[in-house]
C-alpha positions in Angstrom: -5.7 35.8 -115.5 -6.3 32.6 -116.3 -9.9 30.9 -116.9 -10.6 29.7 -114.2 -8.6 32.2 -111.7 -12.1 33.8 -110.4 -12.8 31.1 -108.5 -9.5 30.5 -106.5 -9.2 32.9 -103.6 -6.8 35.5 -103.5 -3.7 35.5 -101.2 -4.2 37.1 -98.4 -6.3 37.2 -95.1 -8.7 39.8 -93.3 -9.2 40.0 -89.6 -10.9 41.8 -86.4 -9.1 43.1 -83.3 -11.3 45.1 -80.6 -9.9 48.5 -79.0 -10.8 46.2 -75.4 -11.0 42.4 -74.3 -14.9 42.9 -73.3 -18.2 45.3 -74.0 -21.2 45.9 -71.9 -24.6 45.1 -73.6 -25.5 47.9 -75.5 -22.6 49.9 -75.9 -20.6 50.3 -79.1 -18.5 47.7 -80.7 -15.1 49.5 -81.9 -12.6 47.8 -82.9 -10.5 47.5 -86.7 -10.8 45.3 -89.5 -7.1 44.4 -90.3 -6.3 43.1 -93.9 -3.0 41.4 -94.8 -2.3 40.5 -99.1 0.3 38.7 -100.3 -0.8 39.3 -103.8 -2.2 42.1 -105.7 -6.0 42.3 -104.7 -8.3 44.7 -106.1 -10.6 45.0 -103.6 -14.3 46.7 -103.7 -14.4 47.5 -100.9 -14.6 46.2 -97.0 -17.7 45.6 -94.9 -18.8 44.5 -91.7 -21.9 41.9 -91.1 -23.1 41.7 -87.5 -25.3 39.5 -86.8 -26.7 38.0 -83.4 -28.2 34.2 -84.0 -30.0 31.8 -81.4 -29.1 28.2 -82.0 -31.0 25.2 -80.6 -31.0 21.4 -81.2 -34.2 20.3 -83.0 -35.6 16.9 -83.4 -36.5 16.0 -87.3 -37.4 13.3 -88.7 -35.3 11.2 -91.6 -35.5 8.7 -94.1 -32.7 6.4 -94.0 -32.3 2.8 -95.6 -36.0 3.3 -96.3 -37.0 3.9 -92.4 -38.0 6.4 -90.8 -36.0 7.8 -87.9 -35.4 10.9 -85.8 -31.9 13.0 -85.6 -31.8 16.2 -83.6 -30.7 19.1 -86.2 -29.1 22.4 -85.3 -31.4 25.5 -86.0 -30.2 28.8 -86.4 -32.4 31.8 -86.3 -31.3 35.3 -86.8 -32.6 37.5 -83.7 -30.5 40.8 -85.0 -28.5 41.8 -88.5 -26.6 44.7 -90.0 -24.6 45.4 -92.1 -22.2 48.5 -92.5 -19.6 49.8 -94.3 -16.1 50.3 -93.3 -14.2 51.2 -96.4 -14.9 51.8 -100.3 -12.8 50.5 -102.9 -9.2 50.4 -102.6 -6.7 48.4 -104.0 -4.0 46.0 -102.2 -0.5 44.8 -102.9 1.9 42.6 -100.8 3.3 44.4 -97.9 2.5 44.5 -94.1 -1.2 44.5 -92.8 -3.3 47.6 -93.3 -5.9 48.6 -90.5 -9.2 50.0 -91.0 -11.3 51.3 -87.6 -14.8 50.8 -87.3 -17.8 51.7 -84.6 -21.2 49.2 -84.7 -24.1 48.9 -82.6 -25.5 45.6 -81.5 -28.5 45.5 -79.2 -29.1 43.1 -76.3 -30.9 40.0 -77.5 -32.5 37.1 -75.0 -32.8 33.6 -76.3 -36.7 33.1 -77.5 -36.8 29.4 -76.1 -35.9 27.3 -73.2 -31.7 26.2 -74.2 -31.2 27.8 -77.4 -28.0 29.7 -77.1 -27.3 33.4 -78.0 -24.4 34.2 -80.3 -22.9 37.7 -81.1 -21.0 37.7 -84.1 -19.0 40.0 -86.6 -18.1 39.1 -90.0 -15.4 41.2 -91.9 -15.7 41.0 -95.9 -13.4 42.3 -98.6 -14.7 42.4 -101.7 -12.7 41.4 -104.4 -13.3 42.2 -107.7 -13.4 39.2 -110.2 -12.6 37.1 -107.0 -14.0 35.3 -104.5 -14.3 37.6 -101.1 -11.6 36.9 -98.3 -13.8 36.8 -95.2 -13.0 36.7 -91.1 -15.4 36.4 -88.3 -15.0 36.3 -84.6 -17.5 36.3 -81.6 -18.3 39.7 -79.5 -17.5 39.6 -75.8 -20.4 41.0 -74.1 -21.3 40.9 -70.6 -24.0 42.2 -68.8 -23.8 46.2 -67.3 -22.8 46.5 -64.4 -20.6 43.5 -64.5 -17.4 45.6 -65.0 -15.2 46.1 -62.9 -15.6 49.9 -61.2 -12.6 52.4 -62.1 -10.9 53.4 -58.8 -9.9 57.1 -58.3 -6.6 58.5 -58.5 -4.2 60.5 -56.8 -1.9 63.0 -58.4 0.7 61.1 -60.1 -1.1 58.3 -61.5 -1.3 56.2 -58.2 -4.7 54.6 -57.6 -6.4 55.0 -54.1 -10.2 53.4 -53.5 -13.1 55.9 -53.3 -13.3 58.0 -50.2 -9.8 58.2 -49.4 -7.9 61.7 -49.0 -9.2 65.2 -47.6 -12.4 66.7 -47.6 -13.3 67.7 -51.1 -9.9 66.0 -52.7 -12.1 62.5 -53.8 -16.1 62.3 -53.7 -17.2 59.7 -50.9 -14.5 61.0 -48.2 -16.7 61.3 -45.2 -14.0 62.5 -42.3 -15.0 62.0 -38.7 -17.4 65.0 -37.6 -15.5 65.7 -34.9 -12.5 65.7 -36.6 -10.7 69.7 -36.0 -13.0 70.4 -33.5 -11.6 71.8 -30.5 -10.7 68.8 -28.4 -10.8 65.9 -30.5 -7.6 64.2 -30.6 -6.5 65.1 -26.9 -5.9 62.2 -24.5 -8.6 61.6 -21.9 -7.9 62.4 -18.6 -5.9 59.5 -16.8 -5.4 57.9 -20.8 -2.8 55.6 -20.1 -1.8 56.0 -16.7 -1.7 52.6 -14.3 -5.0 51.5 -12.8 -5.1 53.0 -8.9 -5.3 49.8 -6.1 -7.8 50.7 -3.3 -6.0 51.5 0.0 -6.6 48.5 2.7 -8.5 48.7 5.3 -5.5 49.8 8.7 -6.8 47.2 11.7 -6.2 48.7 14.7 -2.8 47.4 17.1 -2.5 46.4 20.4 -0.2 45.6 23.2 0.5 41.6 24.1 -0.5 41.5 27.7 2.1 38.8 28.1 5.2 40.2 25.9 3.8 43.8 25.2 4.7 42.8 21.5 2.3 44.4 18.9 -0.5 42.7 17.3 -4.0 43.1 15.2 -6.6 43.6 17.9 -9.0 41.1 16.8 -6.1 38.4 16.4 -6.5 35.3 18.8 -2.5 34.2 19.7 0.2 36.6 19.8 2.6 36.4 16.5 5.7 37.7 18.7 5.3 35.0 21.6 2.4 32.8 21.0 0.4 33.8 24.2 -3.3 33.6 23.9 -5.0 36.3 24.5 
């Protein structure tokens, strides 16, 4: 190795991949640390460094050209931090990328000030020995509980059906009609379907035309046969 080889990087690159796309706040991260060498590495090990910051703009003052003037600065401060470790030492050569699981807790945290932002982050380190560490870091994607979407129940066979759908006792939240199996329900009504009845007219009673003994309505005035007036 030459002289100044401990300060040049080895090659090679370390990255995380989660088990799913999101997390609700306060559950578990899991997830793997995945490291990739194109070069023997002898590595000291592999950690993980979670850490949740607030970050906020700040207005400071600065000297420049001999005046003074204020810049707005970003400020980090550290509202959570852990560290744990994934893997002790083990050694690398080049070849496809190895995987390493892990499982961390990261609690909840609420911005301390009015439009400071929260970050959740992970930080995957291997140590190198003699070398200078090859590091990844990605952002955690929390949302709040009971933002995710509700698992739906399932029939036999793998085919989803929502909540409440199915037989009595074959999915919780199936509420069937009371009636349902009693003795009746189901049957057609009496007259269900059938054409609505027309009232029967009123018969007016008929008479003789006194001129053409045609008949007629008794209350009518001509005669429709002859035309007579009655």
């Amino acid at each position: 190795m030459g002289l100044f080889n401990h300060l040049i990087p080895p090659k090679g690159k370390i990255w995380i991949t989660f088990d799913k796309a999101t997390f609700q706040e306060g559950e578990a991260v899991v997830g793997k640390v995945n490291v990739e060498a194109h070069e023997y590495i002898q590595g000291q090990g592999i950690k993980l460094e979670a850490r949740v910051f607030e970050t906020y703009q700040e207005p400071v003052w600065v000297t420049i050209n001999n005046a003074r003037v204020q810049e707005m600065h970003r400020v980090e401060n550290v509202l959570y931090s852990q560290d744990v470790q994934v893997t002790g030492p083990s050694d690398f050569g080049d070849g496809p990328a190895q995987t390493f699981p892990f499982s961390v807790g990261m609690p909840p945290c609420r911005a301390t000030r009015g439009g400071a932002a929260v970050e959740n982050s992970l930080k995957a380190i291997l140590q190198c020995k003699g070398r200078p560490h090859l590091q990844g870091a990605t952002q955690v994607p929390f949302v709040p509980p009971g933002s995710m979407a509700q698992q739906m129940g399932y029939m036999q066979g793998g085919y989803p059906v929502p909540q409440g759908y199915g037989q009595p006792g074959y999915n919780p939240g199936y509420n069937p009609n009371p009636g349902y199996s009693q003795p009746g329900y189901g049957q057609q009504m009496p007259g269900y379907g059938m054409p609505p009845q027309q009232m029967p007219q009123q018969q007016v009673a008929q008479v003789r035309c006194k001129y053409c003994t045609g008949l007629m309505n008794a209350n009518a005035s001509t005669c429709p046969n002859c035309g007579a007036h009655q």
